[in-house]
Backbone as numpy.savetxt, mean C-alpha at the origin, in Angstrom:
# Nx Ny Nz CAx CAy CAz Cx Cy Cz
4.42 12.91 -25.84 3.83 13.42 -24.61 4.44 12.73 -23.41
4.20 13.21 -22.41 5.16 12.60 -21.14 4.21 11.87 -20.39
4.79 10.88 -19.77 3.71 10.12 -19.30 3.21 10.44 -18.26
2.12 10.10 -17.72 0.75 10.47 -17.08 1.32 10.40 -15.50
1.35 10.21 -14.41 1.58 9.95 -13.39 0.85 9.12 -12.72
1.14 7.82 -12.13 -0.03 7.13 -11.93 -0.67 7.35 -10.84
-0.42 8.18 -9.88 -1.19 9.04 -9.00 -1.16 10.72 -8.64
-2.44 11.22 -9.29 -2.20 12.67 -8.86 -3.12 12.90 -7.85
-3.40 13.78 -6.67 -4.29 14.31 -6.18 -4.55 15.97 -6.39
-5.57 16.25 -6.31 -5.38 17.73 -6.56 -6.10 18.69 -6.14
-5.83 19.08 -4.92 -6.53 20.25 -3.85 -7.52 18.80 -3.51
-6.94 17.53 -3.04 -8.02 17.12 -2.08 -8.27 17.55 -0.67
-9.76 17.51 -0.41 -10.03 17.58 0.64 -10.96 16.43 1.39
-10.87 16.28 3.01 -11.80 15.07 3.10 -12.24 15.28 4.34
-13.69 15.65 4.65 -14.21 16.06 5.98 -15.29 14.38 6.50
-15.40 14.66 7.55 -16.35 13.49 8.61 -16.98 14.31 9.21
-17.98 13.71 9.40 -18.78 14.23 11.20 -18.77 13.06 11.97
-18.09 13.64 13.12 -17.70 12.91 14.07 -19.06 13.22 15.14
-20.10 12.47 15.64 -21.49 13.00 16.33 -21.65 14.78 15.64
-21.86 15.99 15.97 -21.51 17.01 15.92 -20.83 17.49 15.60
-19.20 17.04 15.64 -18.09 17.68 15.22 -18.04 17.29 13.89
-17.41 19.02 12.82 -16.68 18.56 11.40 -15.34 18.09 12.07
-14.99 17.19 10.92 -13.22 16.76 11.27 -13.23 17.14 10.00
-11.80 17.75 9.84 -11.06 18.25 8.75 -10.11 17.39 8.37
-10.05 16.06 7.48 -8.78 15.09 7.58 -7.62 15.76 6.76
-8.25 16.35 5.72 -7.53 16.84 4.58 -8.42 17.90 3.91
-7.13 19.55 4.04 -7.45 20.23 3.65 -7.39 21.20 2.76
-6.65 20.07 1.52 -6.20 20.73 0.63 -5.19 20.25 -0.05
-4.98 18.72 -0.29 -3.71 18.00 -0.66 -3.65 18.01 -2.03
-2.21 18.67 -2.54 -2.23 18.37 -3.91 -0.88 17.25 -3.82
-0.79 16.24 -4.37 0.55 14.90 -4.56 0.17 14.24 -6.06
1.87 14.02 -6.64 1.95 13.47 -7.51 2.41 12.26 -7.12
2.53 10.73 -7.65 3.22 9.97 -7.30 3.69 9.15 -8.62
4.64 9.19 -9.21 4.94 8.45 -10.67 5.74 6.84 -10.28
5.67 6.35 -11.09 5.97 4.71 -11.39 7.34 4.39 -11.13
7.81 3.55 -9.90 8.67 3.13 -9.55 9.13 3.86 -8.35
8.30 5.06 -7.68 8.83 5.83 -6.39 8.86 4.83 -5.53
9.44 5.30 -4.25 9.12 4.39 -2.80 9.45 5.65 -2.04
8.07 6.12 -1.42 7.76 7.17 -0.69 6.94 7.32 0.67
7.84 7.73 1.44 7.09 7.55 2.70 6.45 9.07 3.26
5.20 8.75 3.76 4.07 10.11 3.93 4.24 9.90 5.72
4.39 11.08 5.88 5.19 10.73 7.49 4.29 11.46 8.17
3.49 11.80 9.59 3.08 12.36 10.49 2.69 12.03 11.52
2.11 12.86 12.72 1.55 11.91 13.91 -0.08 11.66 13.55
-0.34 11.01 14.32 -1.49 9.94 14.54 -2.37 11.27 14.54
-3.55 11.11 13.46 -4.53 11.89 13.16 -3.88 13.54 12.39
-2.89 13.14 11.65 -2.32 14.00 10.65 -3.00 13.78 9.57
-3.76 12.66 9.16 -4.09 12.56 7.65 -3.34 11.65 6.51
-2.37 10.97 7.33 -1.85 10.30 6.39 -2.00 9.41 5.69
-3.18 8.21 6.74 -3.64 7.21 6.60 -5.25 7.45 5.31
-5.68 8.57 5.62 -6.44 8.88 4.73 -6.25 9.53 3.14
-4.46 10.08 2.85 -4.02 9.86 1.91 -4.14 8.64 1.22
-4.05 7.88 1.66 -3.73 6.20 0.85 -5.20 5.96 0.95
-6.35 6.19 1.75 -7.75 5.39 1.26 -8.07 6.35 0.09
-7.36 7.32 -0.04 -7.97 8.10 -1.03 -7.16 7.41 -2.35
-5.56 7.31 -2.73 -4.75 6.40 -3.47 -5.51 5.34 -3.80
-6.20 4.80 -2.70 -6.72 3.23 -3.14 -7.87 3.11 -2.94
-8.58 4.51 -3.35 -9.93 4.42 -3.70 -10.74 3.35 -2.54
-11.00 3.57 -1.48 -11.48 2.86 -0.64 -11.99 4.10 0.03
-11.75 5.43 -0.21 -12.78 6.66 0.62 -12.70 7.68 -0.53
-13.79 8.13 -0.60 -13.68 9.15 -1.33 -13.60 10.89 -0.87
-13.15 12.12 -1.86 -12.83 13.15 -1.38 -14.11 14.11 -1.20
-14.00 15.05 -0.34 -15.26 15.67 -0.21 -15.03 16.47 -0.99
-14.14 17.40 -1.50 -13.42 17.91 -2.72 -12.32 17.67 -3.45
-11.95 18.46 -4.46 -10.91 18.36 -5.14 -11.05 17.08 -6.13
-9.81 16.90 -6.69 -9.67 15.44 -7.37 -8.78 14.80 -7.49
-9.33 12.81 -7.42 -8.36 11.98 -7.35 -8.17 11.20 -8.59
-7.02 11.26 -9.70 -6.78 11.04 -10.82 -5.89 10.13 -10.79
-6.53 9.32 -11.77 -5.52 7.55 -11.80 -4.90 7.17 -13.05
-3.80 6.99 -13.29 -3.09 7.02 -14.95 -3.94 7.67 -15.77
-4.23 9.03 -14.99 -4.84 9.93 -16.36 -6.47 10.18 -16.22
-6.97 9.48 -15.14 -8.70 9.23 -15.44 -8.93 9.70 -13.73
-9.81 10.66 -14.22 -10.54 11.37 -13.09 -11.35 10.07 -12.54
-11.29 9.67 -11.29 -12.31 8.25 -10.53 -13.62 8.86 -10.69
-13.90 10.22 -10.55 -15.54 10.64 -10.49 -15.72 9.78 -12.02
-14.88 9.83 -12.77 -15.39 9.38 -13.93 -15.65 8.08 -14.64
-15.16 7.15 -13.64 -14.68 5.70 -13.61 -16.15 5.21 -13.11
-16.18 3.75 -14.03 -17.51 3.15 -13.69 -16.94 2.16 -12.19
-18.09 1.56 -11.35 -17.80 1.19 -10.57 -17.33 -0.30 -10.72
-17.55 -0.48 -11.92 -16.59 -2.16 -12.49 -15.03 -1.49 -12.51
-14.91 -0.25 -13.12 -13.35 0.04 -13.58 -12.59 0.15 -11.97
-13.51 1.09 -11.19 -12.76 0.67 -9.94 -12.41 -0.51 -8.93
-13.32 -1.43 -9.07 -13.23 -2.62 -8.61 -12.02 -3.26 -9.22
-11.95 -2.99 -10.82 -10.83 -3.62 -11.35 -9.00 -2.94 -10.35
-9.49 -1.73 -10.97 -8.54 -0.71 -10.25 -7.47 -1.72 -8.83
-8.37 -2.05 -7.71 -8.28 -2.10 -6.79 -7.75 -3.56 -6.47
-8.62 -4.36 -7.61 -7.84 -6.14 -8.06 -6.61 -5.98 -8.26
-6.61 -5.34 -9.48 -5.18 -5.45 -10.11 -4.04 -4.39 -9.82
-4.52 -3.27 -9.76 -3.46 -2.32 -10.14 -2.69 -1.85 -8.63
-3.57 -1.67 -7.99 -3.11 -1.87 -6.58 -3.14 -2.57 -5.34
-2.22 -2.94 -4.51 -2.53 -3.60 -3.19 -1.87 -2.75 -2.07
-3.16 -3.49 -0.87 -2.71 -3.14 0.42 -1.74 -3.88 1.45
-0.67 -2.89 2.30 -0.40 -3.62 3.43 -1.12 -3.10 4.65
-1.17 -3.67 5.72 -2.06 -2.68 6.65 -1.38 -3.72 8.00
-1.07 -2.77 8.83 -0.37 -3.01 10.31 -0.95 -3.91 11.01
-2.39 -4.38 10.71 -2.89 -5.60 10.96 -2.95 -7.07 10.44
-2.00 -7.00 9.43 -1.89 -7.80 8.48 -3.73 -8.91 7.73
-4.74 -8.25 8.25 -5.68 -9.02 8.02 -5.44 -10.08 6.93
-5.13 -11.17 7.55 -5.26 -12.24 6.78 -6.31 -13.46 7.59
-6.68 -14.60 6.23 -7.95 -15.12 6.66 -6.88 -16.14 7.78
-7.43 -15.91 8.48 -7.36 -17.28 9.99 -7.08 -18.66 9.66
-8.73 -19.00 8.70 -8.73 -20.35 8.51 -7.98 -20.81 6.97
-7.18 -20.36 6.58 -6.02 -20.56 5.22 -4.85 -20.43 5.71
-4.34 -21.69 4.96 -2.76 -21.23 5.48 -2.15 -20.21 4.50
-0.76 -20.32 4.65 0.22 -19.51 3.87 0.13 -19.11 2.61
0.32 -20.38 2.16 -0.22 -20.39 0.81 -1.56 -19.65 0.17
-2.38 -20.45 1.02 -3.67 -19.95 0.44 -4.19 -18.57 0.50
-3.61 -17.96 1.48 -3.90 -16.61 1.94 -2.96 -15.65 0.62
-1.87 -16.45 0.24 -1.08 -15.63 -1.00 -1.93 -15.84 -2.11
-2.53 -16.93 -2.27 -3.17 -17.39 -3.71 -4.42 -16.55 -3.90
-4.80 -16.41 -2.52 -6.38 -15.69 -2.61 -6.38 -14.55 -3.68
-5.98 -13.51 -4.12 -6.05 -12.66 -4.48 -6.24 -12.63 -6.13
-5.41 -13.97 -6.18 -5.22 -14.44 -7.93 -6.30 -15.28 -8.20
-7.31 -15.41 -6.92 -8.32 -16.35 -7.21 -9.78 -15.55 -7.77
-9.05 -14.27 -6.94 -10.65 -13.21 -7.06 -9.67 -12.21 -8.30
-8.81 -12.61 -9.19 -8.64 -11.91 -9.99 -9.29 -12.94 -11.54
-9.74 -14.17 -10.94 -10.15 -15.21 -11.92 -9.00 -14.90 -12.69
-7.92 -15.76 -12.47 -7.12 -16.31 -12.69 -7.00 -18.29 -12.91
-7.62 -18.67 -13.70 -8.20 -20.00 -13.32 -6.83 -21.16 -13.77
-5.72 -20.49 -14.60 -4.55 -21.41 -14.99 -3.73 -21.74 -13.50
-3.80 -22.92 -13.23 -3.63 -23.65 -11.67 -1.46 -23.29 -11.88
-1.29 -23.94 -12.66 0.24 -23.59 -12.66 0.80 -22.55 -12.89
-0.20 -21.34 -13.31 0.51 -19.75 -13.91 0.05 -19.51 -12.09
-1.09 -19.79 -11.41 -1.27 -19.60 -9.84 0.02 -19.92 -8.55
0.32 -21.16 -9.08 1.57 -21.96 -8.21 2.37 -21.56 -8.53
3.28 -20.88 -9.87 4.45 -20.32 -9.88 4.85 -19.11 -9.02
3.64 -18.18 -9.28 3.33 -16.84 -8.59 3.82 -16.93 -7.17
2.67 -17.53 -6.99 2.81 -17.82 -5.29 4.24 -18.50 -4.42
4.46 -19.05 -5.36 6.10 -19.85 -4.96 7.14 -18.99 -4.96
7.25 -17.82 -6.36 7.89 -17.36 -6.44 7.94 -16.10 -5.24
7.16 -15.73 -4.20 7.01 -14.58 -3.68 7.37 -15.43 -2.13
6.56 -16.59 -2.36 7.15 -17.34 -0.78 9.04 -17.23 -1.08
9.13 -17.86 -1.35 10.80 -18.07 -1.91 11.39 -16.37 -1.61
10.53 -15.25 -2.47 11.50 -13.72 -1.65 10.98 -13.68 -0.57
10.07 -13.88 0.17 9.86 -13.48 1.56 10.38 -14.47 2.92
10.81 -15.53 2.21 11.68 -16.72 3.11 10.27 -17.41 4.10
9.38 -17.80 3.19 8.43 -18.33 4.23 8.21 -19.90 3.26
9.50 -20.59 2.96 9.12 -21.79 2.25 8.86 -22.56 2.84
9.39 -22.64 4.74 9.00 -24.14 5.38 8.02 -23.78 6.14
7.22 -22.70 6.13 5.52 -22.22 6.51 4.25 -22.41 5.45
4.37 -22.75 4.84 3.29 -22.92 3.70 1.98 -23.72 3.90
2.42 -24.87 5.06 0.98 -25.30 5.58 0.34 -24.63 6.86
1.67 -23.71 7.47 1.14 -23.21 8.72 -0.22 -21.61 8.50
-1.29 -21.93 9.66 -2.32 -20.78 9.37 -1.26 -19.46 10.11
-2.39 -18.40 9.65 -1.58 -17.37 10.89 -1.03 -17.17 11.78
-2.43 -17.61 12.38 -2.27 -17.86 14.15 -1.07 -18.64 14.75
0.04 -19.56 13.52 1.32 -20.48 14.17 2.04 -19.50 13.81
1.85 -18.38 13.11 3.13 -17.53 12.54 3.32 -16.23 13.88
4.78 -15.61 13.56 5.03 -14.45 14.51 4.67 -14.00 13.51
4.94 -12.40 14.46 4.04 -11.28 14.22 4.97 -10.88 12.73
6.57 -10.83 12.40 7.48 -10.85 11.43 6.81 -11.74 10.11
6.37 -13.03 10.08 6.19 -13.89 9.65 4.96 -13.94 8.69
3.95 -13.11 10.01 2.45 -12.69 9.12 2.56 -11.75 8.39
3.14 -10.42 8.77 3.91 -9.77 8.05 4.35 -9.94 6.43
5.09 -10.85 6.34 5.54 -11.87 5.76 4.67 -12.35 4.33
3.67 -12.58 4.69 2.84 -13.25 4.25 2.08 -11.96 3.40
1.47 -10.96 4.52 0.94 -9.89 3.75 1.85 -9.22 2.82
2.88 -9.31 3.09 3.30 -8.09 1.78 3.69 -9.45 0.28
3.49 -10.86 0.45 3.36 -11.26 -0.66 2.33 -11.87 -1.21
1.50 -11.77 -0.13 -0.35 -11.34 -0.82 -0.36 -10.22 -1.61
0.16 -9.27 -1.04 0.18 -7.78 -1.88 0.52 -7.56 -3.11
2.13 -8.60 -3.41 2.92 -8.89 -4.14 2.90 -9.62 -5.70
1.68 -10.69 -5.15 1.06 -11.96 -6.21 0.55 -11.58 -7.15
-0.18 -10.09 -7.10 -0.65 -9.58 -9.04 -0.40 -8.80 -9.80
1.12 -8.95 -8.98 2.52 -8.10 -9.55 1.35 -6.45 -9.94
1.17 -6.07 -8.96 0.61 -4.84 -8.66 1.20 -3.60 -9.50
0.98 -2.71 -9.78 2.09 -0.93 -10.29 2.01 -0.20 -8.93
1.05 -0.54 -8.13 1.51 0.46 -6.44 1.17 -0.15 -5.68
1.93 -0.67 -4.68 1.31 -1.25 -3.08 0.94 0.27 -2.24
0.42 -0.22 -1.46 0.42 1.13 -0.51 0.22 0.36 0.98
0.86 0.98 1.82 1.54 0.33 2.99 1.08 1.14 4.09
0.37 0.83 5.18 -0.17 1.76 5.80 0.70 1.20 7.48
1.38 1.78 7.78 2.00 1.47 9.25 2.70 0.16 9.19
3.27 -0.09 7.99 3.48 -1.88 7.84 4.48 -2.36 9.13
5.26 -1.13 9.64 6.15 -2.03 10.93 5.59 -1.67 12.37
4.42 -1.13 12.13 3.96 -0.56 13.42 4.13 -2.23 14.90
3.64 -3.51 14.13 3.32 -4.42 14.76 5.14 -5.14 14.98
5.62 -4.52 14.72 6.97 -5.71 14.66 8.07 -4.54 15.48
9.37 -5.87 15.54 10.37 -5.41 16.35 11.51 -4.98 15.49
12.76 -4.39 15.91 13.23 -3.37 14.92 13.57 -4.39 14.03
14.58 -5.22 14.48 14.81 -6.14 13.66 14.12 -6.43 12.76
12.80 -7.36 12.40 12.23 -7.39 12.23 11.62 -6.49 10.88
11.52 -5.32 11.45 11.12 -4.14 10.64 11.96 -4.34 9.94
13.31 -3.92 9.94 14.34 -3.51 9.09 14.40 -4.67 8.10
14.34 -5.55 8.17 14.23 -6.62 6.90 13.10 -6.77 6.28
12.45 -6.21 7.00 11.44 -6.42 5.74 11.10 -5.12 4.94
11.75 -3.61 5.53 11.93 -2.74 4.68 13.04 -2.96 3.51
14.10 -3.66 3.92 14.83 -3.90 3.41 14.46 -4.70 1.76
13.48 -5.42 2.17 12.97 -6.91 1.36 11.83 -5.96 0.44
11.29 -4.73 0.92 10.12 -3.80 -0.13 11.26 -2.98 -0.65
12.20 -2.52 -0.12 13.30 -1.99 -1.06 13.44 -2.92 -2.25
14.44 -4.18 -1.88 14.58 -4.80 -3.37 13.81 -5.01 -4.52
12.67 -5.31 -3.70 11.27 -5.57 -4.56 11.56 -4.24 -5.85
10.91 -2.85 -5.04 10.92 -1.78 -5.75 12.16 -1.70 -6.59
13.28 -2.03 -6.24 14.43 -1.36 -7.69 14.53 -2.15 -8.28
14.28 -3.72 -8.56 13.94 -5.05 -9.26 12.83 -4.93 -10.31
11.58 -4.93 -9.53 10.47 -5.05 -10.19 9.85 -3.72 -10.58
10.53 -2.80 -10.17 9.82 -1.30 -10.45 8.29 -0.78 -9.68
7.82 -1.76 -8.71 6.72 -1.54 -8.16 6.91 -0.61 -7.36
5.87 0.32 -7.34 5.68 1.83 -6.62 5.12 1.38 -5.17
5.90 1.70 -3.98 5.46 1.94 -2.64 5.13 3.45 -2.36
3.74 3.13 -1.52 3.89 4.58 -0.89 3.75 4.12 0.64
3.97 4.77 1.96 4.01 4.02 3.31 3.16 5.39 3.63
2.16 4.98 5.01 1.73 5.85 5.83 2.92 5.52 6.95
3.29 6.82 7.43 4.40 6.52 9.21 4.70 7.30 10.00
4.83 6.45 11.10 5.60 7.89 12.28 7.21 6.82 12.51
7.04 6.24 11.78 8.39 5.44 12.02 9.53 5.68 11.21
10.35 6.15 12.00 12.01 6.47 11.65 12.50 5.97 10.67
12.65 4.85 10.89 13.25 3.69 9.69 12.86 3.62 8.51
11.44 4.09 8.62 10.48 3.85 7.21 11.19 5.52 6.64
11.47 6.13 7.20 11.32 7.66 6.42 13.15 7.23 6.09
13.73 7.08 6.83 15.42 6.31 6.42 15.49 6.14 4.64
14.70 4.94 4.90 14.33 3.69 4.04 13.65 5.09 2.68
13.17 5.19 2.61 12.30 6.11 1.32 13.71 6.90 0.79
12.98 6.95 -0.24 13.44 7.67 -1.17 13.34 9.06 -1.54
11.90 9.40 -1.31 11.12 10.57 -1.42 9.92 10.39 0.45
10.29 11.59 0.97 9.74 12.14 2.49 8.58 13.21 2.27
7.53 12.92 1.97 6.13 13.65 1.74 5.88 14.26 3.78
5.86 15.08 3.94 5.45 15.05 5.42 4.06 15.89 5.56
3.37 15.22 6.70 1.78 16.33 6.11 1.69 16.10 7.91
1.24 17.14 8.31 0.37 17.63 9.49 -1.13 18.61 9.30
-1.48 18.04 9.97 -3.19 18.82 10.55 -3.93 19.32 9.12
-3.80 17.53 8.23 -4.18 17.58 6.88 -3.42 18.31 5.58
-2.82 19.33 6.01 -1.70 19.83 4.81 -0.28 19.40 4.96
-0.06 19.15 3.40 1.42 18.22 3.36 2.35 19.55 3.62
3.37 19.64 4.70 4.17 20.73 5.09 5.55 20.36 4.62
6.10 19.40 3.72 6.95 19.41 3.09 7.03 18.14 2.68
8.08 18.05 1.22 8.32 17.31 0.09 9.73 16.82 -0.22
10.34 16.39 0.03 12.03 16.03 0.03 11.95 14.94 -0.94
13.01 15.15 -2.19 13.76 13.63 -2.65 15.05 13.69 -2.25
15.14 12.62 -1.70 16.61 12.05 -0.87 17.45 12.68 -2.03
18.26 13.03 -1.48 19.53 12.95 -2.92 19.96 14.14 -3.84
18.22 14.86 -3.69 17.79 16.10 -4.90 19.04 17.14 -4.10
């Protein structure tokens, strides 16, 4: 049998009330996403893109349709399996890099392996070393956020993301906060990741570089995806 896809959606839909108003975020998304893509979901601001990925990472749910995870309908998933889901199998980047203030470098990478009860202290320190070391933040490790640039925190989040050697990050505006420069290396640095380690990116964007950078160009406006490109096909 062929293997499962580790993200399908299928005829999702996802409405709000905004005071009075329905909002229509999504009206009808069907997406596959299989193991090892790096795909960028491209539109303007209040296209729906960003609500693709809370739906991916189970952090919103659909008002219809369905969101299916290596094979398992989530309506059907207990709320331990999703919690697990969300530990292990996937991580976030997000254009704010929310990281804790009062932890430095380190600790802000370790966190994640801490709430995965992970309790072997040296299988923890290798991890974490090994991801400072690809992201070039070895002589920051005691510094908190707040001493880091905006590149730097950056930095930090995508190897928080990185530390439980995840099967999909999902990246929501990750260069929105940075300068091109900037950007470009660290797309550069989720490229290697992905053809190395096989970890699946998907990006929310209105940014150029990011749609460059992909592999596969999902584009969705006013909630329906209006086209599907693999580079290359």
């Amino acid at each position: 049998m062929p293997e499962a896809h580790v993200i399908e959606l299928s005829d999702v839909r996802k409405e709000y009330l905004l005071g009075q108003t329905r909002v229509e975020a999504l009206r009808g998304v069907s997406l596959t996403v299989d193991k090892g893509e790096f795909i960028a979901i491209a539109g303007p601001s209040g296209s729906g893109k960003s609500t693709i990925l809370n739906m991916i990472g189970c952090i919103d749910t659909p008002t219809g349709g369905r969101v299916i995870i290596n094979g398992r309908d989530i309506r059907g998933m207990s709320d331990k399996a999703l919690t697990r889901y969300r530990r292990v199998t996937v991580s976030f980047i997000f254009q704010s890099f929310n990281l804790i203030p009062v932890l430095d470098v380190y600790e802000n990478i370790e966190l994640p392996l801490l709430l995965q009860k992970i309790s072997d202290v040296k299988e923890r320190r290798q991890r974490v070393m090994h991801f400072i070391e690809e992201t070039g933040l070895a002589d920051r490790l005691k510094n908190k956020p707040g001493e880091l640039s905006g590149g730097q925190r950056q930095r930090v989040a995508i190897a928080r993301a990185l530390v439980t050697k995840p099967v999909l990050v999902l990246a929501d505006e990750p260069t929105a906060n940075l300068d091109s420069a900037t950007g470009g290396r660290i797309l550069d640095l989720m490229s290697e990741i992905n053809a190395r380690e096989g970890t699946t990116f998907v990006f929310s964007t209105h940014d150029q570089k990011i749609m460059e950078h992909a592999r596969r160009l999902v584009r969705i406006h006013d909630g329906l995806i209006s086209g599907d490109e693999v580079k290359g096909a």
